[in-house]
N, CA, C and O atoms as CSV, one atom per row, in Angstrom:
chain,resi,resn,atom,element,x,y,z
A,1,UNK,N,N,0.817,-1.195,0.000
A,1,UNK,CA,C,0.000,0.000,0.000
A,1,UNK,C,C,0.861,1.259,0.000
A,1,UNK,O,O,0.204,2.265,-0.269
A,2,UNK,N,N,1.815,1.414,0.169
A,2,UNK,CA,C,2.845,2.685,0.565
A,2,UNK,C,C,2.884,3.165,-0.746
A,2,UNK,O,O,2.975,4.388,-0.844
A,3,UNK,N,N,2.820,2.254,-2.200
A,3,UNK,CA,C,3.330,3.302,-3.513
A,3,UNK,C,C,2.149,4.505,-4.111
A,3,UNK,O,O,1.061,4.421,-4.680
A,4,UNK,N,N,2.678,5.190,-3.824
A,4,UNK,CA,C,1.497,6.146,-3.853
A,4,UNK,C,C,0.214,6.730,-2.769
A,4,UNK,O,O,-0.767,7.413,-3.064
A,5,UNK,N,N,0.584,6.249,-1.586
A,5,UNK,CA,C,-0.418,6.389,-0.631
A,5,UNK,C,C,-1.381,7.305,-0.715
A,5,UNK,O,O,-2.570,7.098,-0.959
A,6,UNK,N,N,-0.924,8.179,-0.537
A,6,UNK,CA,C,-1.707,9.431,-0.647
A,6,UNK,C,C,-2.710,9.685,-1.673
A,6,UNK,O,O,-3.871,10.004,-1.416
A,7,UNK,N,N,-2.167,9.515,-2.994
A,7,UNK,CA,C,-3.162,9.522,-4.348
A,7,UNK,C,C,-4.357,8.478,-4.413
A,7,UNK,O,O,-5.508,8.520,-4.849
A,8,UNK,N,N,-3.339,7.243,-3.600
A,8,UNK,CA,C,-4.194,5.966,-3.859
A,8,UNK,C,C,-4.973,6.162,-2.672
A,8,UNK,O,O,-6.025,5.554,-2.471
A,9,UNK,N,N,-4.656,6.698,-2.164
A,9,UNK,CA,C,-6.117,6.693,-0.580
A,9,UNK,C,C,-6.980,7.312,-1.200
A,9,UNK,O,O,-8.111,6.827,-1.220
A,10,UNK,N,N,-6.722,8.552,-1.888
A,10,UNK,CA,C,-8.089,9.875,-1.819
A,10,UNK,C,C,-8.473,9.700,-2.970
A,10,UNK,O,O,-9.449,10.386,-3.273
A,11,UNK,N,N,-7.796,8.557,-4.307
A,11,UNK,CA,C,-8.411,7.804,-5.442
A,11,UNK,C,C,-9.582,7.327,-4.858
A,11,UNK,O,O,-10.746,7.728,-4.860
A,12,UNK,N,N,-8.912,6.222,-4.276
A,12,UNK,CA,C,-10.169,4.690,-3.925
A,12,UNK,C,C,-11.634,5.435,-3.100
A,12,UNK,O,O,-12.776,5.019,-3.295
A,13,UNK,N,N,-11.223,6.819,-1.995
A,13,UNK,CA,C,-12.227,7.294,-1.139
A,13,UNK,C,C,-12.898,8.033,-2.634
A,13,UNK,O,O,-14.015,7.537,-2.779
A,14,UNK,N,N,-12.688,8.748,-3.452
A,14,UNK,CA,C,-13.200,9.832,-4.102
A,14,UNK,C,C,-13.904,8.551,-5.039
A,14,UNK,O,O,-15.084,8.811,-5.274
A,15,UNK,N,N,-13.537,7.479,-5.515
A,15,UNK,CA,C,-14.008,6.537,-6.480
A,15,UNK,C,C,-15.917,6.336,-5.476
A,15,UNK,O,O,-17.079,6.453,-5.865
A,16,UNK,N,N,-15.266,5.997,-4.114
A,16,UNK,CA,C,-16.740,5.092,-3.399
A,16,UNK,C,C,-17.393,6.521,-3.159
A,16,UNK,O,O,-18.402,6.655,-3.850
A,17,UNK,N,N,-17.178,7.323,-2.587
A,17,UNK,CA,C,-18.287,8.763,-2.541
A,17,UNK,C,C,-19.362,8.754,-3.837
A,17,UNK,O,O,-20.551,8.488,-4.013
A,18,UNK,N,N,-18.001,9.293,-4.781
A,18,UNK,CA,C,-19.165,9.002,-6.190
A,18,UNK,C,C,-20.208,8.046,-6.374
A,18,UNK,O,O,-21.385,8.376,-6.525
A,19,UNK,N,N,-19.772,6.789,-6.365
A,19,UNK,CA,C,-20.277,5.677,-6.258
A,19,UNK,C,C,-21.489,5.379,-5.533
A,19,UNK,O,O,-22.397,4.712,-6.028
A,20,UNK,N,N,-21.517,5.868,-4.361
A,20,UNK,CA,C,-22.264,5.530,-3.166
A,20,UNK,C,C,-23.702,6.863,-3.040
A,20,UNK,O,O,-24.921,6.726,-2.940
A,21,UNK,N,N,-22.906,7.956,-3.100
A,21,UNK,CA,C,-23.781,9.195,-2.935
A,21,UNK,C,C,-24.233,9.846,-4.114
A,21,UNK,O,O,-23.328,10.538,-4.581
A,22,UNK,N,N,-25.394,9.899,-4.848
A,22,UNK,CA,C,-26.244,10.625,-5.597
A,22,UNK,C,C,-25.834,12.149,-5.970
A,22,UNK,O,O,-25.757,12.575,-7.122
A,23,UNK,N,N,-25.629,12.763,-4.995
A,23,UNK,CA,C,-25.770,13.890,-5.238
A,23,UNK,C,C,-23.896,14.480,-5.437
A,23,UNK,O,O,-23.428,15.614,-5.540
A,24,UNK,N,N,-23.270,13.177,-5.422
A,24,UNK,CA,C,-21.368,13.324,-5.576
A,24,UNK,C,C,-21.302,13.402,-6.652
A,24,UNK,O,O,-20.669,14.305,-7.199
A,25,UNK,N,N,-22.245,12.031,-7.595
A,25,UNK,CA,C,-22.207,12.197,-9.008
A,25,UNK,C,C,-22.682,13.360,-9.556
A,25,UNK,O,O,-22.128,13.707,-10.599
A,26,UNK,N,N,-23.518,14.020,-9.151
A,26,UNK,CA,C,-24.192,14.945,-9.784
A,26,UNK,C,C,-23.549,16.163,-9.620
A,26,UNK,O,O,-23.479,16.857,-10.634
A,27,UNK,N,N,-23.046,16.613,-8.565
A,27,UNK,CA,C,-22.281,17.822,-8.166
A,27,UNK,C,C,-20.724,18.009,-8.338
A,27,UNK,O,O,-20.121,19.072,-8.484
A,28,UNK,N,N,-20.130,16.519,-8.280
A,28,UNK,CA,C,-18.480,16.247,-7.941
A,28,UNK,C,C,-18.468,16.619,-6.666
A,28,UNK,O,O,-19.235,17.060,-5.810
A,29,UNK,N,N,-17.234,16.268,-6.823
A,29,UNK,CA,C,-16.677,16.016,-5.427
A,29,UNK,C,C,-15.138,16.898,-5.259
A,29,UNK,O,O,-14.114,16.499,-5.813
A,30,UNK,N,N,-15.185,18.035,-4.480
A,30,UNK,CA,C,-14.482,18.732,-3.793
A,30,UNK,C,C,-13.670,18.474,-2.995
A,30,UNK,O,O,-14.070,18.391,-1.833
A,31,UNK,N,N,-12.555,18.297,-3.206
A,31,UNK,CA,C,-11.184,17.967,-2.114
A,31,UNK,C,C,-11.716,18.655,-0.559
A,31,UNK,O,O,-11.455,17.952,0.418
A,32,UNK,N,N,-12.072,19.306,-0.429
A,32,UNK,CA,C,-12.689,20.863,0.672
A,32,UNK,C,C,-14.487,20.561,0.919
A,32,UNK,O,O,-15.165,20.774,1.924
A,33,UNK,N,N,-14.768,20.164,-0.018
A,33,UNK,CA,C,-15.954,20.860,0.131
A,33,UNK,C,C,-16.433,19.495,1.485
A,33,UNK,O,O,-16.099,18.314,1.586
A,34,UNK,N,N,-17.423,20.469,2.421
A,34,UNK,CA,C,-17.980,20.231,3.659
A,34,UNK,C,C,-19.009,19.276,3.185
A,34,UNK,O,O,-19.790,19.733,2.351
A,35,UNK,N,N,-19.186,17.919,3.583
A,35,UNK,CA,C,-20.056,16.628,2.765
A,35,UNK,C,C,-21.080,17.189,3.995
A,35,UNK,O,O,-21.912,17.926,3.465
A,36,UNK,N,N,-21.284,17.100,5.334
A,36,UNK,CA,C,-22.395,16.985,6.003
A,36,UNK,C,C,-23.155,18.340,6.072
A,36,UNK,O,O,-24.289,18.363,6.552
A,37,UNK,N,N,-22.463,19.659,5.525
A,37,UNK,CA,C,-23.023,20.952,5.757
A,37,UNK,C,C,-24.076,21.153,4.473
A,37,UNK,O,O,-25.199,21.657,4.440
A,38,UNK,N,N,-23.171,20.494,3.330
A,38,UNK,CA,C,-23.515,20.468,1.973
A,38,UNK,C,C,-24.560,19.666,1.473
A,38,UNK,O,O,-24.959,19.694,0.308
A,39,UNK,N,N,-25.210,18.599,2.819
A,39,UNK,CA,C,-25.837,17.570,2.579
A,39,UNK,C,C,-25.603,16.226,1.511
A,39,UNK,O,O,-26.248,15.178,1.471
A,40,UNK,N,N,-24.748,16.544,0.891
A,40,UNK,CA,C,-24.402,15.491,0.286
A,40,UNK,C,C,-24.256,14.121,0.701
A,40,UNK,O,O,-24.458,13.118,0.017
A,41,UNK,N,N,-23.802,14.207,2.160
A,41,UNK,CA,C,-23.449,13.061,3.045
A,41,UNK,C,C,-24.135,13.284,4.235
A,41,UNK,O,O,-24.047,14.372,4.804
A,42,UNK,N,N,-25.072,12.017,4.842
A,42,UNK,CA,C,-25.702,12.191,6.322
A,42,UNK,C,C,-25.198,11.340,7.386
A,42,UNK,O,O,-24.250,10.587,7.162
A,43,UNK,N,N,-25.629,11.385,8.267
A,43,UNK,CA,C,-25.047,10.868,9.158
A,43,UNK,C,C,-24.714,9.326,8.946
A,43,UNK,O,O,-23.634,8.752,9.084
A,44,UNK,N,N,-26.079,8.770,8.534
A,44,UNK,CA,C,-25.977,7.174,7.632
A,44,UNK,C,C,-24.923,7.120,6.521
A,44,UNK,O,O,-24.349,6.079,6.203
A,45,UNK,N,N,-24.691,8.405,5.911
A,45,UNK,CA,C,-24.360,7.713,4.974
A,45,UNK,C,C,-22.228,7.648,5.362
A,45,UNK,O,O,-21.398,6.952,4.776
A,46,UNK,N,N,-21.956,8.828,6.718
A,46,UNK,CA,C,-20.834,8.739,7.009
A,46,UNK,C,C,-20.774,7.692,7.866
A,46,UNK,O,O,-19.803,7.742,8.620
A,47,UNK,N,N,-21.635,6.573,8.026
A,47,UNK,CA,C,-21.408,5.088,9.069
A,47,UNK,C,C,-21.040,4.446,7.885
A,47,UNK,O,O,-20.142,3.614,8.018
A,48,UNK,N,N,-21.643,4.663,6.381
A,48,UNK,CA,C,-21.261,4.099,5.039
A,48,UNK,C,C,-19.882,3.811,4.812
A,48,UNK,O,O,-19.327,2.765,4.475
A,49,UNK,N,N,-19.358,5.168,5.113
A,49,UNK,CA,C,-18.020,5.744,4.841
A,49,UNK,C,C,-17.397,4.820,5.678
A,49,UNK,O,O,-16.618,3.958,5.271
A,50,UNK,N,N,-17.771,5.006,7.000
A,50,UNK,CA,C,-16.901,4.257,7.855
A,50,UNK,C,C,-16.460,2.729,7.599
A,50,UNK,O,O,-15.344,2.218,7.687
A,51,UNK,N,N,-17.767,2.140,7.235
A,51,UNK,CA,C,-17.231,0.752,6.641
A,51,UNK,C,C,-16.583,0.712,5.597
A,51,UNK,O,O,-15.700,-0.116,5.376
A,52,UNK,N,N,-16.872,1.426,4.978
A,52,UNK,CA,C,-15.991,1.138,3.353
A,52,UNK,C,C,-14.518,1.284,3.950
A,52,UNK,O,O,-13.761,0.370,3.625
A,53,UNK,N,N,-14.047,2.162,4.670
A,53,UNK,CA,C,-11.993,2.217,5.155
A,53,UNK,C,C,-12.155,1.499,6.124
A,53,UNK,O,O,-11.122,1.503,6.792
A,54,UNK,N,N,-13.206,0.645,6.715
A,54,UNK,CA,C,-12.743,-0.222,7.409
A,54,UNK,C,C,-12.216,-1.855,6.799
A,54,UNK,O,O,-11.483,-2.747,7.225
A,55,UNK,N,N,-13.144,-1.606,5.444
A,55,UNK,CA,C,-12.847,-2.665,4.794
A,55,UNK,C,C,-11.663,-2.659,3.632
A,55,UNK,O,O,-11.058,-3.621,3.159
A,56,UNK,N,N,-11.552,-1.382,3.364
A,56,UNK,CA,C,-10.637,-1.180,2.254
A,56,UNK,C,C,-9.058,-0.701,2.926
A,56,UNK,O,O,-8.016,-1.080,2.391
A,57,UNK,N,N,-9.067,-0.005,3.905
A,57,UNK,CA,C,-7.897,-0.138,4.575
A,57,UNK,C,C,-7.408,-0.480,5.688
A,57,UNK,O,O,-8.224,0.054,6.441
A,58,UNK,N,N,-6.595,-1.032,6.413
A,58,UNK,CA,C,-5.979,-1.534,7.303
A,58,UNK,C,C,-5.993,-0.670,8.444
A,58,UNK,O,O,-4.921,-0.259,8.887
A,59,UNK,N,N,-7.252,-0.295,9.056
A,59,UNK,CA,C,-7.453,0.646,9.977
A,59,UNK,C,C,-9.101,0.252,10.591
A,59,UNK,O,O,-10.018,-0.045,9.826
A,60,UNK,N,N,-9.242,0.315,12.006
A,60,UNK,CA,C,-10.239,0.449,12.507
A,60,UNK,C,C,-10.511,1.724,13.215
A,60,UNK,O,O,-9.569,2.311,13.749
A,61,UNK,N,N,-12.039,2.337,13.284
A,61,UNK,CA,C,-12.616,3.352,13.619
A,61,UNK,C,C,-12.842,3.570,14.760
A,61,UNK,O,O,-13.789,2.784,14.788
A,62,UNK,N,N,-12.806,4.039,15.985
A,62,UNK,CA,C,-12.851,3.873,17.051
A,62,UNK,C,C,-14.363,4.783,17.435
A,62,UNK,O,O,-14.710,5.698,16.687
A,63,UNK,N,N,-14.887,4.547,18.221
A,63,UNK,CA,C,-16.170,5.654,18.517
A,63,UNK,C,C,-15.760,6.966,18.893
A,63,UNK,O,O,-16.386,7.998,18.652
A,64,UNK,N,N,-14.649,6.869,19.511
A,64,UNK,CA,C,-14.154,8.113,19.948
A,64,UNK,C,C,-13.889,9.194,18.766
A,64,UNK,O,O,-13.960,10.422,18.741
A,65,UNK,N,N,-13.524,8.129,17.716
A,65,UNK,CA,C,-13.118,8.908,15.883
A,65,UNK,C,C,-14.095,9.622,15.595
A,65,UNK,O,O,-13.782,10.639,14.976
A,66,UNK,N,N,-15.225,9.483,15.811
A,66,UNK,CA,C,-15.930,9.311,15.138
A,66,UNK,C,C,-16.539,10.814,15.428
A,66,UNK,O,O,-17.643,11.023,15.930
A,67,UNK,N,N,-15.690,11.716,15.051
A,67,UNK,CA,C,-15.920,12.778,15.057
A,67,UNK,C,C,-16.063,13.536,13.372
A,67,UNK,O,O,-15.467,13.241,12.336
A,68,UNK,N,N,-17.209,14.703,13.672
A,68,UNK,CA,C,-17.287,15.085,11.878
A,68,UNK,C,C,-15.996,16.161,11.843
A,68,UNK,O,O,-16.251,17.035,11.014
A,69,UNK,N,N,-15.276,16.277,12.196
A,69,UNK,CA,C,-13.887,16.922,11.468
A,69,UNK,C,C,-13.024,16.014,11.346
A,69,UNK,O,O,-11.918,16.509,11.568
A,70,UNK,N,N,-12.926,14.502,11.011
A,70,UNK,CA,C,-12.844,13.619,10.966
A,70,UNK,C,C,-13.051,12.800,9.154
A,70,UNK,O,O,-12.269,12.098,8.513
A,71,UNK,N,N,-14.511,13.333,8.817
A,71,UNK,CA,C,-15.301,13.210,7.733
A,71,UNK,C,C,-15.787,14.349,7.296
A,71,UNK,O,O,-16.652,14.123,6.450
A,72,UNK,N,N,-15.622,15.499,7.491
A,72,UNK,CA,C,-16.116,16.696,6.621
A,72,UNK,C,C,-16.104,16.890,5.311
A,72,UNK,O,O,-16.999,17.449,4.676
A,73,UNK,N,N,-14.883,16.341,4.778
A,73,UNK,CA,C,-14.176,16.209,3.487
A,73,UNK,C,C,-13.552,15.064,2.784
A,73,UNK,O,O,-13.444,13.939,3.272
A,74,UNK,N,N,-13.172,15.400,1.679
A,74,UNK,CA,C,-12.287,14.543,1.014
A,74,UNK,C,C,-11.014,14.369,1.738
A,74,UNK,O,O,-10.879,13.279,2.294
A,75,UNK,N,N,-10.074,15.203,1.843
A,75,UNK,CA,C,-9.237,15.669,2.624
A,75,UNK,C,C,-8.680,15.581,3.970
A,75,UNK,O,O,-7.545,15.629,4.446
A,76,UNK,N,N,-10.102,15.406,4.513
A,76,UNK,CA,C,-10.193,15.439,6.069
A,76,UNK,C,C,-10.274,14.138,5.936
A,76,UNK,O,O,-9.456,13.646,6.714
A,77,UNK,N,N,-10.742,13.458,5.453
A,77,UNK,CA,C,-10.572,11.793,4.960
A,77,UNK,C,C,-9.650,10.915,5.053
A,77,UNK,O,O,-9.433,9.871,5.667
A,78,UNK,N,N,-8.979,11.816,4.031
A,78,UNK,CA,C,-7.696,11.098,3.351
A,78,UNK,C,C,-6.566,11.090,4.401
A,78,UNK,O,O,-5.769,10.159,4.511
A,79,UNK,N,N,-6.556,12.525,5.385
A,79,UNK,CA,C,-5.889,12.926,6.323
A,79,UNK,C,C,-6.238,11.633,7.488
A,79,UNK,O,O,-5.385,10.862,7.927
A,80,UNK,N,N,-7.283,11.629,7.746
A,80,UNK,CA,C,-7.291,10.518,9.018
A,80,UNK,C,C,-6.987,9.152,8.420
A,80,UNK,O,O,-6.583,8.289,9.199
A,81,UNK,N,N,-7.118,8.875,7.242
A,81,UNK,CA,C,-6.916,7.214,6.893
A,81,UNK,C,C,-4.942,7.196,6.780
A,81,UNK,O,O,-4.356,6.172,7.131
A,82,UNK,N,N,-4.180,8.366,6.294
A,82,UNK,CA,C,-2.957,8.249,6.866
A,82,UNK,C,C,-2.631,8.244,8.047
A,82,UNK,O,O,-1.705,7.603,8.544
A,83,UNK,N,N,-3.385,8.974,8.587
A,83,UNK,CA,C,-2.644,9.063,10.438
A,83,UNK,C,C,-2.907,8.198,10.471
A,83,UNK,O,O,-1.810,7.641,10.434
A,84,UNK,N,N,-4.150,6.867,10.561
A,84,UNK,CA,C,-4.121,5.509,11.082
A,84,UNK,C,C,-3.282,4.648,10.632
A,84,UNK,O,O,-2.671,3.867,11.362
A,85,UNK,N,N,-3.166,4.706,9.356
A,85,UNK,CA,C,-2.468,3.958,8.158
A,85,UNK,C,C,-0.765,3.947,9.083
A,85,UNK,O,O,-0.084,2.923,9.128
A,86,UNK,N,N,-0.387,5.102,9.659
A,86,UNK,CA,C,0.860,5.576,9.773
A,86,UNK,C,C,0.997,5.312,11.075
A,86,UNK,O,O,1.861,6.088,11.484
A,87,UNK,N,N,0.476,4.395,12.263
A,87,UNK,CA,C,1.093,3.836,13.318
A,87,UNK,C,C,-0.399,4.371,13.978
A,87,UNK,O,O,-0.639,3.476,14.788
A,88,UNK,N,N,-1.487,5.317,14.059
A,88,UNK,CA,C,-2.243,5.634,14.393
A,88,UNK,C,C,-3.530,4.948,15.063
A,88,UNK,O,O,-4.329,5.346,15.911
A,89,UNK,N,N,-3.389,3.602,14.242
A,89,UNK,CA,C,-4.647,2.976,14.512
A,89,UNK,C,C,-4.090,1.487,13.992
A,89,UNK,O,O,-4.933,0.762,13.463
A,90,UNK,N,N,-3.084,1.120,14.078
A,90,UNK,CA,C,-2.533,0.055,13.691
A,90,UNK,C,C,-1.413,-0.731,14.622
A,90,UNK,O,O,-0.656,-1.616,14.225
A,91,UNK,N,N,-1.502,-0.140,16.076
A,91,UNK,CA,C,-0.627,-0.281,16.826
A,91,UNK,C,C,-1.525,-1.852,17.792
A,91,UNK,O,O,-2.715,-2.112,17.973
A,92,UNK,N,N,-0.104,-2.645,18.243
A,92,UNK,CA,C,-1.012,-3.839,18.881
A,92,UNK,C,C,-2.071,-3.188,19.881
A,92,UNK,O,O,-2.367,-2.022,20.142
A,93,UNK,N,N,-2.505,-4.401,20.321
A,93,UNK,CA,C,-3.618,-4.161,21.219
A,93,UNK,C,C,-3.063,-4.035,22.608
A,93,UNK,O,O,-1.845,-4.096,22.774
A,94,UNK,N,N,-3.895,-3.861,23.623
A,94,UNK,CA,C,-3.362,-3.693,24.780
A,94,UNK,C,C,-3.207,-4.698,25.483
A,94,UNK,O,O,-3.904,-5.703,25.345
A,95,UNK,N,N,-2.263,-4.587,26.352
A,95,UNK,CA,C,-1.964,-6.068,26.997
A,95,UNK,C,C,-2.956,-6.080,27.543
A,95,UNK,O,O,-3.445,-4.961,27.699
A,96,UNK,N,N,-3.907,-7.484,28.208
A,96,UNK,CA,C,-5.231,-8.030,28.829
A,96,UNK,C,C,-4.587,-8.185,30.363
A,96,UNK,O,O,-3.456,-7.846,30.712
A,97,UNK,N,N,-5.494,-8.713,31.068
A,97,UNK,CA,C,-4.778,-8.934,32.737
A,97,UNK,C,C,-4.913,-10.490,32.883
A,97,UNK,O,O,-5.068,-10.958,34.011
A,98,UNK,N,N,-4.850,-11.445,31.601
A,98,UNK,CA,C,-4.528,-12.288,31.410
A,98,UNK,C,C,-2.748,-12.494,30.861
A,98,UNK,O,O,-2.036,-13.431,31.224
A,99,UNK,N,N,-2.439,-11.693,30.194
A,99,UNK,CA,C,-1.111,-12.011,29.814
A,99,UNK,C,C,-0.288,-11.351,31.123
A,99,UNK,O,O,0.858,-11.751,31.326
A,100,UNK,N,N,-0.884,-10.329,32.017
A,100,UNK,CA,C,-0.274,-9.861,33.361
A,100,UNK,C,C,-0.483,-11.308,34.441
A,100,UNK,O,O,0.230,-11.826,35.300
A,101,UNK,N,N,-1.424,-11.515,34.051
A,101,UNK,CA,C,-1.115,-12.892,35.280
A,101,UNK,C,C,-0.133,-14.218,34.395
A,101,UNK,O,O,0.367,-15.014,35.189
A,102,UNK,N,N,-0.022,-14.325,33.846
A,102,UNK,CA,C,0.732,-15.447,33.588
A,102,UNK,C,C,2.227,-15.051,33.375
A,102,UNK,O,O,3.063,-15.906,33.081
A,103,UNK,N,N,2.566,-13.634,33.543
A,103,UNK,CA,C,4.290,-12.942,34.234
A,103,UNK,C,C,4.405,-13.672,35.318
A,103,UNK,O,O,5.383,-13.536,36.054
């Protein structure tokens, strides 16, 4: 995934927006432009979003993420699927108080 990251992230996201949302095809899609102010994107349809990079990239969403400056944009998108991509959301899990008892 590293050749091209960047292009190839905000490719594959800008490919499923279109794809997915009605009014992406019809309007395009803005690196900037605000998806939930603009209505283009609702709250359903950014849980959409959420599965699609959960399935397409090597990153899980946390509830806490799940903030709209997070998903506002293309951009704002592409920006959080690198920070995870980049040690963010890809780090092991936490040790359990099972692997502390068996020290």
């Amino acid at each position: 995934m590293n050749t091209n990251d960047g292009q190839s992230i905000e490719l594959r996201i800008h490919q499923f927006i279109v794809k997915t949302f009605p009014m992406a095809r019809k309007q395009g899609v803005g690196r900037d432009e605000l998806w939930l102010q603009s209505g283009m994107i609702d709250s359903l349809g950014i849980l959409d979003l959420v599965h699609f990079l959960e399935e397409e990239f090597p990153i899980k969403v946390s509830d806490e993420e799940l903030l709209p400056e997070n998903f506002q944009s293309l951009s704002a998108v592409v920006q959080f699927v690198e920070s995870k991509s980049n040690g963010g959301g890809l780090s092991e899990p936490p040790a359990t108080g099972v692997e502390g008892a068996l020290s």
